[in-house]
BALOBA-1460 file (C-alpha; in Angstrom, 3 decimals):
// residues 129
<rec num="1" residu="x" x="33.093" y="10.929" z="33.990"/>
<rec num="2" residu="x" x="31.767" y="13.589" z="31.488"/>
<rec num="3" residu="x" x="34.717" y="15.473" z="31.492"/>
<rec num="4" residu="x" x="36.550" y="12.067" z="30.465"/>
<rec num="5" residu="x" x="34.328" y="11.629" z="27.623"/>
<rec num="6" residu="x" x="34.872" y="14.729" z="26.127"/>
<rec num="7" residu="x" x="38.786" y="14.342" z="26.100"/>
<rec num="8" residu="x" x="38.444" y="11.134" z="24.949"/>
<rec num="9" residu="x" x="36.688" y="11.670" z="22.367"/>
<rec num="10" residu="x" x="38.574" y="14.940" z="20.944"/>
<rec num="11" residu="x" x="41.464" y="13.624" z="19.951"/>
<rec num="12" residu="x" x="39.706" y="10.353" z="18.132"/>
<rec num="13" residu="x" x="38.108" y="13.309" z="15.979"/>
<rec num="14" residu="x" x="41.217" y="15.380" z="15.565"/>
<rec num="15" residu="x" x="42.549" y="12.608" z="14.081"/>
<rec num="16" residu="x" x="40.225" y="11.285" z="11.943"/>
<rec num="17" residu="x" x="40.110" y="14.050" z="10.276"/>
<rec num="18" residu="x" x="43.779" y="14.195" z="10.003"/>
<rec num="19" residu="x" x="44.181" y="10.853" z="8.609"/>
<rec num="20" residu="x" x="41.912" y="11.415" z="5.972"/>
<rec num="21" residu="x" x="42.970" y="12.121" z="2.561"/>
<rec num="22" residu="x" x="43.882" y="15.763" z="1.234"/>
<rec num="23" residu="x" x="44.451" y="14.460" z="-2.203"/>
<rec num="24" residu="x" x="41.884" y="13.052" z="-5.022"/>
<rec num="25" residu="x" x="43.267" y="9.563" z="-5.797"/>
<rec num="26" residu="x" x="41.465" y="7.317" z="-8.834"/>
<rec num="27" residu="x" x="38.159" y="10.336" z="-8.665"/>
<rec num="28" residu="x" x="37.268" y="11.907" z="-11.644"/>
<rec num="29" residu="x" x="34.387" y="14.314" z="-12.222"/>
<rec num="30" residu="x" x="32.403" y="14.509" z="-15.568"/>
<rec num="31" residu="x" x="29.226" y="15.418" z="-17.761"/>
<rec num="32" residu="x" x="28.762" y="18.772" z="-15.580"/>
<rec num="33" residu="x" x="25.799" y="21.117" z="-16.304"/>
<rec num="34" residu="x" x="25.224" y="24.422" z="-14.628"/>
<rec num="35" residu="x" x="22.482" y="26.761" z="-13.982"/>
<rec num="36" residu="x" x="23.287" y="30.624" z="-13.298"/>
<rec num="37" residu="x" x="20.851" y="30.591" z="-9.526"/>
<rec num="38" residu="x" x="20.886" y="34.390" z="-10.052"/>
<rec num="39" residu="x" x="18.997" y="35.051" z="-13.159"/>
<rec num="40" residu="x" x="16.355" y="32.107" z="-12.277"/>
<rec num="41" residu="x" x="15.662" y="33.041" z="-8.177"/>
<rec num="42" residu="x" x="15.178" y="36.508" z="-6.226"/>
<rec num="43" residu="x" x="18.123" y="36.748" z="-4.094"/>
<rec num="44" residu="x" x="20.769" y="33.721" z="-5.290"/>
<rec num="45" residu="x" x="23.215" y="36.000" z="-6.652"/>
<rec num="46" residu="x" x="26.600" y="34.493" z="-7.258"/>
<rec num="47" residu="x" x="25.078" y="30.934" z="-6.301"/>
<rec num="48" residu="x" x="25.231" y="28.166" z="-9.407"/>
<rec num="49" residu="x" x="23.293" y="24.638" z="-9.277"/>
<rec num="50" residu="x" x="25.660" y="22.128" z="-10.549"/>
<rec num="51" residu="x" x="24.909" y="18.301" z="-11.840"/>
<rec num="52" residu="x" x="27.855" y="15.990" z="-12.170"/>
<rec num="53" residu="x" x="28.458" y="12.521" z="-12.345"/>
<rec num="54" residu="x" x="31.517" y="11.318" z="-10.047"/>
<rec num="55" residu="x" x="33.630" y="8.371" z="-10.517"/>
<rec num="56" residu="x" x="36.625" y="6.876" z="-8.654"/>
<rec num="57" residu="x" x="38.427" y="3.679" z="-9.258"/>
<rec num="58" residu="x" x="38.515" y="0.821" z="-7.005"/>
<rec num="59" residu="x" x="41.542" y="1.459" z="-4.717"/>
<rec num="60" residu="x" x="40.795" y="5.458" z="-5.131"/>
<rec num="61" residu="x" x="39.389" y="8.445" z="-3.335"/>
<rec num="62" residu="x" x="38.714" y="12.017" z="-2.896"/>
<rec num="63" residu="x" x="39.992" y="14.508" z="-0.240"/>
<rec num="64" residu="x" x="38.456" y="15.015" z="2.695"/>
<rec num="65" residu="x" x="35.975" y="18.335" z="2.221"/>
<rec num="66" residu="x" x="33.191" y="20.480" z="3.850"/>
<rec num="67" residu="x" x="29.797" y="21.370" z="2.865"/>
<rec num="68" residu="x" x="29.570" y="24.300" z="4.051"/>
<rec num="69" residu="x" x="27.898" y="26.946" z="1.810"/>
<rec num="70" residu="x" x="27.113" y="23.865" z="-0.387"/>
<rec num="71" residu="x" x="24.561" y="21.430" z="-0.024"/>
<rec num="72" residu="x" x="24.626" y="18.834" z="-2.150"/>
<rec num="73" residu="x" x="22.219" y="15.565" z="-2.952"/>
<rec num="74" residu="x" x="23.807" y="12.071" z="-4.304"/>
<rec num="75" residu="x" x="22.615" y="9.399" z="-5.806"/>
<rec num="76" residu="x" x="24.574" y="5.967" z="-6.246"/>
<rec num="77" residu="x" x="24.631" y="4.764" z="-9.755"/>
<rec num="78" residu="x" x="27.346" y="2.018" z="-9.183"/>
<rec num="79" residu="x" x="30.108" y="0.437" z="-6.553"/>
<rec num="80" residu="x" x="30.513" y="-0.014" z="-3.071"/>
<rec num="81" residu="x" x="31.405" y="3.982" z="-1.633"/>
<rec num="82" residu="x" x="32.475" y="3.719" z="1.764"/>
<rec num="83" residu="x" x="31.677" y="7.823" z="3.199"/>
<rec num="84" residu="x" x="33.957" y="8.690" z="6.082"/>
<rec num="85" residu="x" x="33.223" y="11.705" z="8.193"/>
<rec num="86" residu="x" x="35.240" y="13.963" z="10.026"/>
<rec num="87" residu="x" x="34.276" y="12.880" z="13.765"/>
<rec num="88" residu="x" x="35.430" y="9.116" z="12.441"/>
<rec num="89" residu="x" x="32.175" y="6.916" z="11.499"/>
<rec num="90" residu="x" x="31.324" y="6.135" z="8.181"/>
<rec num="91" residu="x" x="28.713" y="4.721" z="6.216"/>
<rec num="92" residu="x" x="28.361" y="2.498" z="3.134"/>
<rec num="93" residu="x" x="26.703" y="3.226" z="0.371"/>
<rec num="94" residu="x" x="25.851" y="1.047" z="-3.336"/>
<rec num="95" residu="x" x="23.655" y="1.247" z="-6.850"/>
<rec num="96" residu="x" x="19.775" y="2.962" z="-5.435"/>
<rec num="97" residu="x" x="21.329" y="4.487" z="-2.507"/>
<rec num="98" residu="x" x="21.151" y="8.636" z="-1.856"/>
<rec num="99" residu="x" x="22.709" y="11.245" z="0.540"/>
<rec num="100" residu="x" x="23.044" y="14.686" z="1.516"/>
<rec num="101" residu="x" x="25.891" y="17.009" z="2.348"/>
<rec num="102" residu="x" x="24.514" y="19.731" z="4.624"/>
<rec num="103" residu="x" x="26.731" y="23.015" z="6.393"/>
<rec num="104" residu="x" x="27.471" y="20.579" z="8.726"/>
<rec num="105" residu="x" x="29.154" y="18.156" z="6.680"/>
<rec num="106" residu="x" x="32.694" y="17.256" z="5.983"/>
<rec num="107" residu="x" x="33.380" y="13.965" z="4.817"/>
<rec num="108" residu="x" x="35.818" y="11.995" z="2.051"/>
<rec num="109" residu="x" x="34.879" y="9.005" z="-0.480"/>
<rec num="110" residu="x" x="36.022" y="6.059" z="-0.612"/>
<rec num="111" residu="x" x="36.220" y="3.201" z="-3.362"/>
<rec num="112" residu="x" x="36.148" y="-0.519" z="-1.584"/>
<rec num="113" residu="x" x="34.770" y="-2.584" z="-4.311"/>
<rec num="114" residu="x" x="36.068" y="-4.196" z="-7.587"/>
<rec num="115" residu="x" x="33.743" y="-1.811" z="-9.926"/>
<rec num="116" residu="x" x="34.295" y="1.765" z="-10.136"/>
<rec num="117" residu="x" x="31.641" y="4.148" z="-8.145"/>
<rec num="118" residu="x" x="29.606" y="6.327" z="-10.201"/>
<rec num="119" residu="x" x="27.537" y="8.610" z="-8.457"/>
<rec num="120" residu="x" x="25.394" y="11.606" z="-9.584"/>
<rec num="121" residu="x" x="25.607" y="15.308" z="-7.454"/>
<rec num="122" residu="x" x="23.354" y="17.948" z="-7.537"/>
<rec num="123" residu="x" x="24.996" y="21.225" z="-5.629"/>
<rec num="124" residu="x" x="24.768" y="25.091" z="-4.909"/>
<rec num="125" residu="x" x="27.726" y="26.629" z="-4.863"/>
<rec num="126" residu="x" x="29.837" y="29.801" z="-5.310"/>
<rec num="127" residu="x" x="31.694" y="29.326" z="-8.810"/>
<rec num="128" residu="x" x="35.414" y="30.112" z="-7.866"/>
<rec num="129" residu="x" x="36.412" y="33.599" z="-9.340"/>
């Protein structure tokens, strides 16, 4: 029976996450300010914290993506923002709401309202070179 499980549930997550989007569609990205982590904290070398506010039309989203070696916080300005993850749930999320994206988070965006989203992300990341 366990064994059974575990196939079935394999493929439902293989292809979740290939269903999802690898394109942004309607998601835009503005009003971005950056702090150098390196000059300000012992050991953060290379590592930036980065606050932007996200949009995406009704109708749009962004590509599927990882977390991975960049957490990030959220909070929901505006919209409905329906968050699917890679194994196949999802949760919904609208104006007050907030999130996290941990290492172990891959995920796409949504749009399923009438009103564009507008959320705010704070992240640490590697800039690219």
């Amino acid at each position: 029976l366990f064994m059974a499980a575990v196939l079935s549930w394999a493929p439902a997550t293989l292809n979740a996450e290939e269903a999802a989007p690898k394109e942004n569609k309607g998601f835009t990205a503005s009003k971005e300010t950056v702090v150098d982590l390196g000059s300000e904290i012992e050991g953060m070398n290379g590592r930036q914290l980065r606050l932007r506010v996200l949009t995406i039309a009704p109708g749009g989203h962004n590509a599927i993506h990882s977390h991975k070696d960049r957490p990030a916080v959220a909070y929901f300005l505006q919209g409905t923002d329906t968050v699917t993850f890679a194994d196949g749930s999802s949760k919904t999320f609208h104006a007050g709401d907030t999130t996290s994206g941990t290492k172990n988070t891959t995920h796409w965006n949504r749009n399923d309202g009438k009103d564009d989203v507008i959320f705010i992300v704070a992240d640490v990341f590697h800039p690219a070179k």
